[in-house]
C-alpha positions as CSV (number, residue, x, y, z in Angstrom):
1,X,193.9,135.1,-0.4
2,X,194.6,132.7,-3.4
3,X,194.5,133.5,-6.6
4,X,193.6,131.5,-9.6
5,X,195.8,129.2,-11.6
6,X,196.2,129.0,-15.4
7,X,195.5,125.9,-17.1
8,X,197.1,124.3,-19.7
9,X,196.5,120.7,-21.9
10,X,199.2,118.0,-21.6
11,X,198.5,115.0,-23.7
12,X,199.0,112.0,-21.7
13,X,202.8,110.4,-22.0
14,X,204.0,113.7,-23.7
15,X,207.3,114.5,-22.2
16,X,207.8,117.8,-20.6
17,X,204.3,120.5,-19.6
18,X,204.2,123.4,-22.7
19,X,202.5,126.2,-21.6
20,X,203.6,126.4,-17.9
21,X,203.2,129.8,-16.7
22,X,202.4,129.6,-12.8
23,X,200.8,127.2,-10.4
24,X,198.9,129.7,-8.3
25,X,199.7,131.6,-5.0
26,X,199.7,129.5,-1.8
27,X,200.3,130.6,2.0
28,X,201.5,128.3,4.9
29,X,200.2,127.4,7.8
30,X,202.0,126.7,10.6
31,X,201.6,123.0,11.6
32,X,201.5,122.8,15.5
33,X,203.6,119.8,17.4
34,X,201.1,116.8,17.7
35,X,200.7,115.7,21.4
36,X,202.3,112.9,22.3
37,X,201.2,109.2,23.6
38,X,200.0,109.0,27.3
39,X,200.0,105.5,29.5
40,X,196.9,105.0,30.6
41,X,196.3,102.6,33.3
42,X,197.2,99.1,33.6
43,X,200.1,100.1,31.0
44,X,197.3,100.6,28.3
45,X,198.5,103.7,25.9
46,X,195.3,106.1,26.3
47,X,195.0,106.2,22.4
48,X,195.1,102.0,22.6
49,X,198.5,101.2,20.7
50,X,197.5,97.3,21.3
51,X,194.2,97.6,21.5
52,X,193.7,95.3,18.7
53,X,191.6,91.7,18.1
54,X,190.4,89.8,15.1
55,X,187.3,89.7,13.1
56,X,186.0,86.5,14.9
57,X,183.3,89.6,16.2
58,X,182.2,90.5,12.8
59,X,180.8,88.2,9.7
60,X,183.6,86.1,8.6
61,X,185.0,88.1,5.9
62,X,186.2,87.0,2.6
63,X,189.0,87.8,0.7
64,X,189.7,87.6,-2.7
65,X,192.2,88.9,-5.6
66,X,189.9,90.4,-8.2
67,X,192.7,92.4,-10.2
68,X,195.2,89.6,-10.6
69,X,198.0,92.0,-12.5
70,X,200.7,92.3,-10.4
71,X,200.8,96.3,-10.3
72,X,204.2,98.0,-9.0
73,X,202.2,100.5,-6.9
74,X,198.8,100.0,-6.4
75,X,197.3,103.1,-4.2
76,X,194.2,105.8,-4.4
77,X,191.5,103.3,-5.2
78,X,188.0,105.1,-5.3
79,X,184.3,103.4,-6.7
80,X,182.8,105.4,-9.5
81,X,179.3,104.7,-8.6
82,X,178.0,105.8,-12.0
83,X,179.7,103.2,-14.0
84,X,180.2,100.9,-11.3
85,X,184.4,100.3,-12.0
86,X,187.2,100.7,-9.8
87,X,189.6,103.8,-10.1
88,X,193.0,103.5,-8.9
89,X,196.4,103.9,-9.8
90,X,200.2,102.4,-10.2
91,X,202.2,105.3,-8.8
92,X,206.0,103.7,-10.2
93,X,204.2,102.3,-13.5
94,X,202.6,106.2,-13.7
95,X,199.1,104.8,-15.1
96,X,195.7,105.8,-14.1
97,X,193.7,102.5,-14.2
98,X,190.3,102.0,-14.0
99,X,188.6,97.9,-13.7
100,X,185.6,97.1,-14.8
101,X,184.1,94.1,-12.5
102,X,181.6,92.9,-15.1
103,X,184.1,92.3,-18.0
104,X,187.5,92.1,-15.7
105,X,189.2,94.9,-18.2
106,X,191.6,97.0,-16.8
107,X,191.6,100.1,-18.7
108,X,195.0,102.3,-18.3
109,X,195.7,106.0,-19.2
110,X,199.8,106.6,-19.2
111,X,201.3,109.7,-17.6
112,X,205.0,111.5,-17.6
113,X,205.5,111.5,-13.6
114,X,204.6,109.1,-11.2
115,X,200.9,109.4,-10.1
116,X,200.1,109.9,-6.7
117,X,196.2,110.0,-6.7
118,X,193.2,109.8,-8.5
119,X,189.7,111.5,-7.8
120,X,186.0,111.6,-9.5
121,X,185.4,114.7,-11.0
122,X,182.5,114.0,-13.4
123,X,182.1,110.4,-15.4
124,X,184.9,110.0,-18.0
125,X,186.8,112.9,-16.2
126,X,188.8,112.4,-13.2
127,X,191.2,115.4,-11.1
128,X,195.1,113.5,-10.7
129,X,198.3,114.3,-9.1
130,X,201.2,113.3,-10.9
131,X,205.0,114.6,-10.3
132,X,204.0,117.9,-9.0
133,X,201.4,118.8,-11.1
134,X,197.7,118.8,-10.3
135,X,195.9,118.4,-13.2
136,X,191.8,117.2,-15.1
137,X,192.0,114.4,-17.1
138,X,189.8,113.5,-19.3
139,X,189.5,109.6,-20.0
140,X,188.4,109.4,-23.7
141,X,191.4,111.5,-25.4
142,X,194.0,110.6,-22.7
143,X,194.5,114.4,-22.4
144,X,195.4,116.0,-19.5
145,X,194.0,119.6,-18.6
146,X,197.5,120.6,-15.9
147,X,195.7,123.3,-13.3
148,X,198.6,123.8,-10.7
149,X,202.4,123.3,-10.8
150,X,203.8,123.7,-7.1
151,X,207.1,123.1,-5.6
152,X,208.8,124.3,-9.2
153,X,212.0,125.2,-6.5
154,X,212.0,121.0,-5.4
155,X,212.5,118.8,-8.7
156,X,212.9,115.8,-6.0
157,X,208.8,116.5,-5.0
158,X,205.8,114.5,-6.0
159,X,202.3,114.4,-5.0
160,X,201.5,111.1,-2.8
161,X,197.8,110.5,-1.8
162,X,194.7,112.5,-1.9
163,X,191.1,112.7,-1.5
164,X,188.0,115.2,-2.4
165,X,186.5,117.0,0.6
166,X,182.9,117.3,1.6
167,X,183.0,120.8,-0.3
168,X,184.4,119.5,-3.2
169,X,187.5,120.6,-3.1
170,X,190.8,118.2,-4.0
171,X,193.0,118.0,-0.6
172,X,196.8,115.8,-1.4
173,X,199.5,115.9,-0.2
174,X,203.6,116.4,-1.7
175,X,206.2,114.9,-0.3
176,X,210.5,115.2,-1.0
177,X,212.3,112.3,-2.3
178,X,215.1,110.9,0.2
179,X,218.1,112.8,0.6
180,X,219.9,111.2,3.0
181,X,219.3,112.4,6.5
182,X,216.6,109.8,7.8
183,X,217.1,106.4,7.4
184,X,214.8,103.4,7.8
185,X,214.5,99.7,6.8
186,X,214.9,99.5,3.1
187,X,211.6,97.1,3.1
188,X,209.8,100.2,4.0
189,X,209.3,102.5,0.7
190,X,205.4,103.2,1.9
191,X,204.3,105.0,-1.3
192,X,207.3,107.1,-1.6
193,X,209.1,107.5,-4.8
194,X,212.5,105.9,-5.8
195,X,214.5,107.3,-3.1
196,X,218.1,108.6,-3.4
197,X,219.2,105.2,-1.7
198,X,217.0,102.4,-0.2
199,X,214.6,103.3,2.1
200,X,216.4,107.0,2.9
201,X,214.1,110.1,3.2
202,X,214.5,113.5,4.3
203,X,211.9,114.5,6.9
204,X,209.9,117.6,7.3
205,X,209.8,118.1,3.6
206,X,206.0,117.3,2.9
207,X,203.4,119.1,2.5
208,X,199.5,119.2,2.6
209,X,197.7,121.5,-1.1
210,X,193.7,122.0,-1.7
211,X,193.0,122.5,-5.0
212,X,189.5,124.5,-5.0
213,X,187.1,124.5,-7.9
214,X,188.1,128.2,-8.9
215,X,191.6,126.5,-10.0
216,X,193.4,128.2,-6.7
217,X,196.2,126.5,-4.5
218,X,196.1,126.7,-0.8
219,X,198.8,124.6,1.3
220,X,197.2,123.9,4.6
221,X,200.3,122.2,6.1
222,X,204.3,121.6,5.9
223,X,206.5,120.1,7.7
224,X,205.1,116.6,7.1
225,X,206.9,113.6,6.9
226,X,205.3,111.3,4.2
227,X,201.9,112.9,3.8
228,X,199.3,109.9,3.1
229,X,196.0,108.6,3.7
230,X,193.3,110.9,4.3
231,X,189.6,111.0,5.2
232,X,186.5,113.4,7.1
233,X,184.3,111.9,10.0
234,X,180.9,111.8,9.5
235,X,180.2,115.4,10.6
236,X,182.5,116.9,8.1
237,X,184.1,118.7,11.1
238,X,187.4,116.4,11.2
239,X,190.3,115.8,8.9
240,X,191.6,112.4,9.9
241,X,195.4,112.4,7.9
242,X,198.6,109.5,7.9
243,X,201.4,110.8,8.8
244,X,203.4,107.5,7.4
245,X,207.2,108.1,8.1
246,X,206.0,108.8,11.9
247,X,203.9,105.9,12.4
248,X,200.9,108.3,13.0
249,X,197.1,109.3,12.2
250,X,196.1,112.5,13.3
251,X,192.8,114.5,13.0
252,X,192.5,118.2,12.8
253,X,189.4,120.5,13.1
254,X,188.4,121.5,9.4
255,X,186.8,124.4,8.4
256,X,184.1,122.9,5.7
257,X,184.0,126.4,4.6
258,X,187.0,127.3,4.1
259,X,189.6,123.9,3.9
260,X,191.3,125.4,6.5
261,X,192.8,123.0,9.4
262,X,193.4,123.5,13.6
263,X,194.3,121.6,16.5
264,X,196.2,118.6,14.9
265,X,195.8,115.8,18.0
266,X,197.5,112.5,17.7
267,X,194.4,109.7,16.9
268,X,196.9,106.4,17.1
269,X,200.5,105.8,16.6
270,X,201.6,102.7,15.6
271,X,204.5,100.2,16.1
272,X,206.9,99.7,13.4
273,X,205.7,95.8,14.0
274,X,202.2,96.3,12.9
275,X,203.1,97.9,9.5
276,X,203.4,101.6,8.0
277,X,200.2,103.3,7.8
278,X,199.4,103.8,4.3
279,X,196.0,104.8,3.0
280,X,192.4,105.1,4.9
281,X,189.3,105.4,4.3
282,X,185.6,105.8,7.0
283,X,183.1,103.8,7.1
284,X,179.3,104.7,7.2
285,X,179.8,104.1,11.3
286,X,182.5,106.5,11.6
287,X,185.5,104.3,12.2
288,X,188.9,104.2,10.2
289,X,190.1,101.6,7.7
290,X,193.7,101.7,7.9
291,X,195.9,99.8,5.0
292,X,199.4,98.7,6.7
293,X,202.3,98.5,4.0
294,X,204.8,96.0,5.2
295,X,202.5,94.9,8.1
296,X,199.9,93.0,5.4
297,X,196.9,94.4,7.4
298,X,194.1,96.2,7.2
299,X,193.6,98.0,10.9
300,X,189.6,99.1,12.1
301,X,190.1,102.1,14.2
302,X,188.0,104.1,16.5
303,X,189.2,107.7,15.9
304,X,187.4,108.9,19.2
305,X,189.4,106.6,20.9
306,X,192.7,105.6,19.1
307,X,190.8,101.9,19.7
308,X,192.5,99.7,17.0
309,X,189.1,97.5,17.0
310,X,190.1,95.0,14.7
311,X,192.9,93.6,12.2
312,X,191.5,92.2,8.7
313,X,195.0,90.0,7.9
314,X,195.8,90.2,4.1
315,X,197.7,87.4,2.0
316,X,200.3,90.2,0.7
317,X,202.7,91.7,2.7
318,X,202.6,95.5,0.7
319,X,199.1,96.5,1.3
320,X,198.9,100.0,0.2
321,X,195.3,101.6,0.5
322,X,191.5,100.9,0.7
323,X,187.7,102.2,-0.2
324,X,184.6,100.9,0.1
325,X,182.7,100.4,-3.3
326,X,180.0,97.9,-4.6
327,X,176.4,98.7,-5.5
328,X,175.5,99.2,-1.3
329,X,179.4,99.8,-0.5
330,X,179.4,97.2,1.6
331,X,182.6,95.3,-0.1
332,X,186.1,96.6,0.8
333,X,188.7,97.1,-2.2
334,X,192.5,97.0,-1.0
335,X,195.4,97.9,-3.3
336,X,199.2,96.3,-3.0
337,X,202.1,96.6,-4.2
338,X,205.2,94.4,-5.5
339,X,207.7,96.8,-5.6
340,X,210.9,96.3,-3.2
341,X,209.9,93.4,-2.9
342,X,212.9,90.5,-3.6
343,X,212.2,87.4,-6.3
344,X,212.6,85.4,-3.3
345,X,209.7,87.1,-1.2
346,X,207.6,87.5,-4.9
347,X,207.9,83.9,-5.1
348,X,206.2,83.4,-1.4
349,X,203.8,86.2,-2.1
350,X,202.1,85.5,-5.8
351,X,199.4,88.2,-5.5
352,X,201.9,90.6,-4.9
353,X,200.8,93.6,-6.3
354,X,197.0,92.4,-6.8
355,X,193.6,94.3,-5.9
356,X,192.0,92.7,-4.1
357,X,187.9,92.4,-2.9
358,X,186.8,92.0,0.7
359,X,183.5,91.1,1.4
360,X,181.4,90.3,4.5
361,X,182.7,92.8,6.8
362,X,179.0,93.4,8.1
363,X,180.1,97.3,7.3
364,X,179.5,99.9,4.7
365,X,181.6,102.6,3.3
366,X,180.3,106.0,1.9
367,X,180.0,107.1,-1.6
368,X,183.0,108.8,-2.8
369,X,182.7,112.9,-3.7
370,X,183.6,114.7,-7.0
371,X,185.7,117.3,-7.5
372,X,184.0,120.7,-8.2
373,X,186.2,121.8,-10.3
């Protein structure tokens, strides 16, 4: 039903894409209302809004800032186990970044349009989303190989967060720039783009793209809010996915076969107190890691359950995302972000902006997966 998309090299920083001539067909899928929250007895929310406690349970974590540049948007972490770094990028700063533990380098590859995500594809070669462009870049020349240009109609757009599937195939999501029709607290940009004013979005604009190995475009979902973090369950049978200007994580039946998605069903929703949900990741157990921006929290959820099992409390107020990585994946990494953030509150939070290492969670994460293409 998709057809494939012609490619085209953009050297990294050039202004402007030569050569565009078509992103690929893609079809819509009609995205089902999510059910809503149900009290459960005693006044406990049947998906467990409260549900939460401390680590005093597990090993006493430890946390520490191990990329001490104070990064305007930090998001999309991912380990490359084959050279043991850290890939990640600065969405506003529009660099691809990659750390290297063992020398503390930060390597940086520059792009035109903000960059939403970052995913392995082979070593030296990594699938990104900047602007609205889906594209292969290859680390050593800085050259970008552009696959897909989608939402030409919406020059407001950009891709936000994504992830490779269990089949290989690049899932992200795109999301609208505010135009004035929802408005929330200006401290709460999530990992949205500069918005037409402070903190003001349009709703209902986003949308959920795979990108399969063949070069094709499918979008599996509209009418999202602020399309985020994203992650499968063990089985490969779930899609969990943050909804972030809702407050929400839902999981949908997915079609490993296909990419396809079903019967979205609300996993948690969470109070404005504890923080936007931002980017997530599964552990090797099957539970979610959810990052918090503007609630400075990392949040351990049972998905089966809506069960927020534990809080891991960060020293930055702007945590953005998190992966496992580490030679046995058992060490947490957490992005953050210092922009909208005043000089008053950068002066009470120095590591703004820092990645940082978390270690002794008594947990491991799972090896992240390549991009076919």
């Amino acid at each position: 039903m998709s057809r494939s998309c012609p490619r085209w090299t953009h050297q990294a920083g050039e202004q402007g894409y030569p050569g565009l001539a078509g992103a690929g067909h893609t079809r819509q899928v009609q995205k089902e209302a999510a059910p809503g929250l149900q009290a459960g007895p005693g006044n406990w929310p049947v998906f467990g809004r409260w549900r939460t406690s401390t680590l005093e349970a597990m090993a006493s974590p430890r946390i520490q800032a191990v990329i001490r540049e104070r990064h305007r948007m930090g998001e999309c972490p991912v380990w490359e186990e084959e050279t043991g770094q850290l890939v990640y990028v600065d969405i506003n700063a529009r660099t691809v970044c990659r750390w290297n533990p063992l020398s503390g380098e930060v390597q940086t590859v520059g792009l035109r349009d903000p960059v939403g995500c970052v995913a392995l594809r082979r070593e030296g070669s990594y699938v990104v989303a900047s602007g609205t462009c889906l594209g292969l870049l290859d680390w050593a020349t800085g050259q970008v190989e552009w696959a897909a240009w989608l939402d030409r109609d919406k020059p407001h757009n950009r891709f936000n967060d994504g992830k490779v599937d269990p089949a290989g195939r690049f899932v992200a999501g795109g999301l609208l720039k505010g135009l004035a029709l929802a408005t929330w607290r200006a401290s709460r940009h999530g990992t949205m783009p500069e918005a037409s004013a402070p903190g003001v979005w349009e709703p209902g604009q986003g949308s959920l793209y795979t990108l399969y190995a063949d070069g094709s475009v499918v979008r599996q979902l509209d009418q999202l809010g602020i399309p985020n973090g994203l992650d499968w369950s063990l089985d490969h049978r779930t899609l969990y996915h943050v909804d972030s200007l809702d407050y929400s994580v839902r999981a949908y039946d997915y079609d490993v076969q296909t990419g396809g998605l079903a019967n979205p069903r609300l996993v948690c929703q969470l109070e404005p107190e504890q923080g936007m949900p931002d980017g997530l990741c599964v552990d090797t157990t099957g539970t979610l890691w959810v990052a918090c921006i503007d609630g400075g929290r990392v949040i351990r959820m049972d998905p089966e359950t809506g069960t927020q099992l534990c809080t891991l409390k960060m020293p930055v107020s702007r945590v953005t995302s998190c992966c496992f990585g580490g030679a046995d994946y058992s060490d947490l990494y957490v992005t953050s972000a210092a922009d909208s953030l005043s000089p008053e509150q950068l002066l009470r939070e120095p590591q703004a902006g820092h990645v940082f290492k978390v270690t002794g969670l008594g947990v491991r994460g799972l090896a992240s997966r390549p991009f076919a293409g």
